[in-house]
N, C-alpha and C positions, 0 to 999 in steps of 0.2 A: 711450459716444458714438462714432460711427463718424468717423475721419478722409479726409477725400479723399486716396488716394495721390501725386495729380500736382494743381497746380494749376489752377485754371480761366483759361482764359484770358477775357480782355475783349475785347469785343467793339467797333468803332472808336465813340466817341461814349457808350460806357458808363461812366456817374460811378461812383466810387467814392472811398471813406474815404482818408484817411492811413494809417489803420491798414491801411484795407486791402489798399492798395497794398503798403506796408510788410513787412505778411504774404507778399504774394505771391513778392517780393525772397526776402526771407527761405527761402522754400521751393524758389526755383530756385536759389541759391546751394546748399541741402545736397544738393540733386540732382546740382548740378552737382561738385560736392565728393564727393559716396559716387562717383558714376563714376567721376569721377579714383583714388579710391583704389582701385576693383575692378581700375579696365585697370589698374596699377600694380603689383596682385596678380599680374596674371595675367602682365605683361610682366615681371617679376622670376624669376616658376617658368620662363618660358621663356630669362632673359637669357642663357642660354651660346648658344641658337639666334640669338640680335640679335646677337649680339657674331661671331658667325662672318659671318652675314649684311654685315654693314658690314667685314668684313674682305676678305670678295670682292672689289671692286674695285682692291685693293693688286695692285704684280704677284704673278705664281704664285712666285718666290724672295724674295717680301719677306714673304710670309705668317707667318712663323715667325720675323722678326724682332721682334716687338713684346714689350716689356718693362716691367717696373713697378717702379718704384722704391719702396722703403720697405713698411709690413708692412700699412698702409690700405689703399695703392692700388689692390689687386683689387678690394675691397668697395666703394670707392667708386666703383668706374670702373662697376661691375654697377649700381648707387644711380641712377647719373648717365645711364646707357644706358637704363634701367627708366622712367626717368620722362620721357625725353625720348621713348619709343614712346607711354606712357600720354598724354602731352601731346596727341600726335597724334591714339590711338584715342578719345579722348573729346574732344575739340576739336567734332565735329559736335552731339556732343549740349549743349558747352557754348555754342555759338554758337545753337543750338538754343532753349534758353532764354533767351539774352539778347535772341534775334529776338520770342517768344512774349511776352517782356514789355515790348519797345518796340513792337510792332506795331499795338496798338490806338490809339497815335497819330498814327497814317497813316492816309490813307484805301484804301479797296479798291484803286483805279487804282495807285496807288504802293507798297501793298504788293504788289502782282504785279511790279512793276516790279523792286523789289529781288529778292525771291524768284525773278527771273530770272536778275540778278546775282550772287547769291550762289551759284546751280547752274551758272554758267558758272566762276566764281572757283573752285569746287572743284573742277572739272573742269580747268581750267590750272593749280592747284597740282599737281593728283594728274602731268597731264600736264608740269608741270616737276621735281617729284621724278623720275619715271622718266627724263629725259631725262640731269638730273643724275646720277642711280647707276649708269647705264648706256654714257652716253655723256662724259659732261663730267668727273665725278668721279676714274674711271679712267684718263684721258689724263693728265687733272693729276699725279695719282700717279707713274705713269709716269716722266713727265719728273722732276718734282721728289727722285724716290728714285734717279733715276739721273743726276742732276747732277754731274760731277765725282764718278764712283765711283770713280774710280781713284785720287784723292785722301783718302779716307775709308771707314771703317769704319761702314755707318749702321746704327745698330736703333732702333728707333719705339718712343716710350714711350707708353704705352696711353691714356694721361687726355689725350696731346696730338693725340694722331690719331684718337680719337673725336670730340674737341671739333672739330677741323679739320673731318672727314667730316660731323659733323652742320650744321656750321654751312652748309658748300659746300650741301650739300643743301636746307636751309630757304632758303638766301639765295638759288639759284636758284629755288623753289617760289615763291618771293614775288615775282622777280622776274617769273615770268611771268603777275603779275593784271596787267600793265601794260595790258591791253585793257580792263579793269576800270575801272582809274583815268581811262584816255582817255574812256571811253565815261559815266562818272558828269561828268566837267568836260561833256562835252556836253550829258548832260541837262539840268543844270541850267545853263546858259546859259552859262557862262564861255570857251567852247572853241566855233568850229562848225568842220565839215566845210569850209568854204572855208578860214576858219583855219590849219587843221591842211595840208591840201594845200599851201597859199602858205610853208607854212612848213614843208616837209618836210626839205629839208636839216637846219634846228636839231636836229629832231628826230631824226635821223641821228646827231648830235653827241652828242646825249645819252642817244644808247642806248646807243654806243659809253662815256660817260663810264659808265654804270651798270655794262655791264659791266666795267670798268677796275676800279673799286671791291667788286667783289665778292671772296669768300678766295679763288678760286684767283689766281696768280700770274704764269704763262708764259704765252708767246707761244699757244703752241698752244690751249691750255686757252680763254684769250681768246677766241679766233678760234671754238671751236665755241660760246661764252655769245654772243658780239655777232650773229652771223649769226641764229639762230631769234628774239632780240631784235627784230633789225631787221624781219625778217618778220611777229612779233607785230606790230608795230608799224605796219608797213603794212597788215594786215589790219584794225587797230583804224580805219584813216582809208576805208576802204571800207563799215564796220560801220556808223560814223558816219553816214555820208554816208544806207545804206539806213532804220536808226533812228529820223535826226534827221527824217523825212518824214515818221515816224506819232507822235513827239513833239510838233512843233511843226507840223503843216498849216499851209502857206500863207505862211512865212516865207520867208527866205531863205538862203543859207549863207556871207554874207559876214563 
């Protein structure tokens, strides 16, 4: 008896069983589970090239500072680096299925709608990791390695400044769906374009608090998260404004 390789998807309005449902779960979860384990394969054969990669942004005399305490720590730090890439490379296809199997209970107009937003969302992650390891990441380093050097002898131990690096990076990456988030409160009604204008200073406040709370730590580092914040963020109230006219025809935006 022949098996379907990938599930079928439903189509909006299509019944089906418990069981069948049940199956379908089922099949996207091991899909989604053997891809985790491939990219995990593959980000492990290459983990000495990830591990030099994320050490670029350190300066060029702190590179050779990093250290590892105890007879685990290499293996575990390769473990932890392996899977936080694999996390990433298959994150499309596992969002992927979890869209395929919610989808048929939306209708066509709403799933285009989403399927907008999720290619916008991935496009300001990707666009907030590169700003991060490029731009934000490095500055932090910078300063923070060279704090009071003249005070201390510093070497970087491996499992705490990857966990640092990685985290800076994802937490910027997320930080920048914030156009995501603005523009989903709008659709569905919570939030309008007048709103959000009348209310722009707050909203100032609390780009600046986001950024405050993110792992980097100095002034400077700050200063380059809050500014493209701030600007997401005005962009997102203009986004709004053009959006909410082919959302909601004939309303208003108070």
């Amino acid at each position: 008896m022949a098996v379907r390789a990938l599930p079928r998807r439903l189509r909006h309005g299509e019944e089906a069983t418990l069981v069948e449902h049940l199956g379908e779960l089922r099949s996207r979860l091991v899909i989604s589970l053997l891809t985790l384990a491939t990219t995990f394969g593959v980000a492990f054969a290459f983990h000495e090239r990830l591990i030099r990669w994320l050490l670029r942004p350190l300066p060029a005399d702190k590179q050779n500072d990093i250290i590892t305490i105890g007879v685990t720590e290499p293996f575990l730090t390769a473990i932890k680096v392996s899977l936080y890439a694999a996390l990433a490379l298959s994150l499309p296809v596992i969002l992927w299925q979890l869209w395929s199997f919610l989808a048929p209970a939306l209708e066509e107009g709403s799933q285009r709608a989403i399927a907008g937003f999720v290619a916008l969302g991935t496009a300001l992650f990707g666009g907030g990791l590169a700003f991060a390891y490029w731009i934000a990441l490095p500055r932090a380093l910078d300063f923070l390695t060279n704090y009071d050097a003249e005070l201390y002898t510093q070497q970087i131990r491996a499992s705490y400044y990857y966990s640092f690096a990685t985290l800076v990076l994802v937490g910027i990456g997320i930080c920048f769906e914030l156009p995501i988030f603005i523009l989903a409160l709008v659709r569905i009604g919570i939030l309008t374009p007048g709103k959000l204008r009348r209310n722009r200073r707050i909203g100032y406040v609390l780009v600046l608090v986001l950024a405050i709370i993110l792992p980097t730590v100095d002034p400077v580092s700050l200063l380059f998260e809050a500014i493209p914040l701030a600007v997401l963020f005005e962009g997102s109230i203009w986004l709004s404004v053009f959006l909410d006219r082919r959302w909601h025809p004939g309303g208003d935006e108070a």
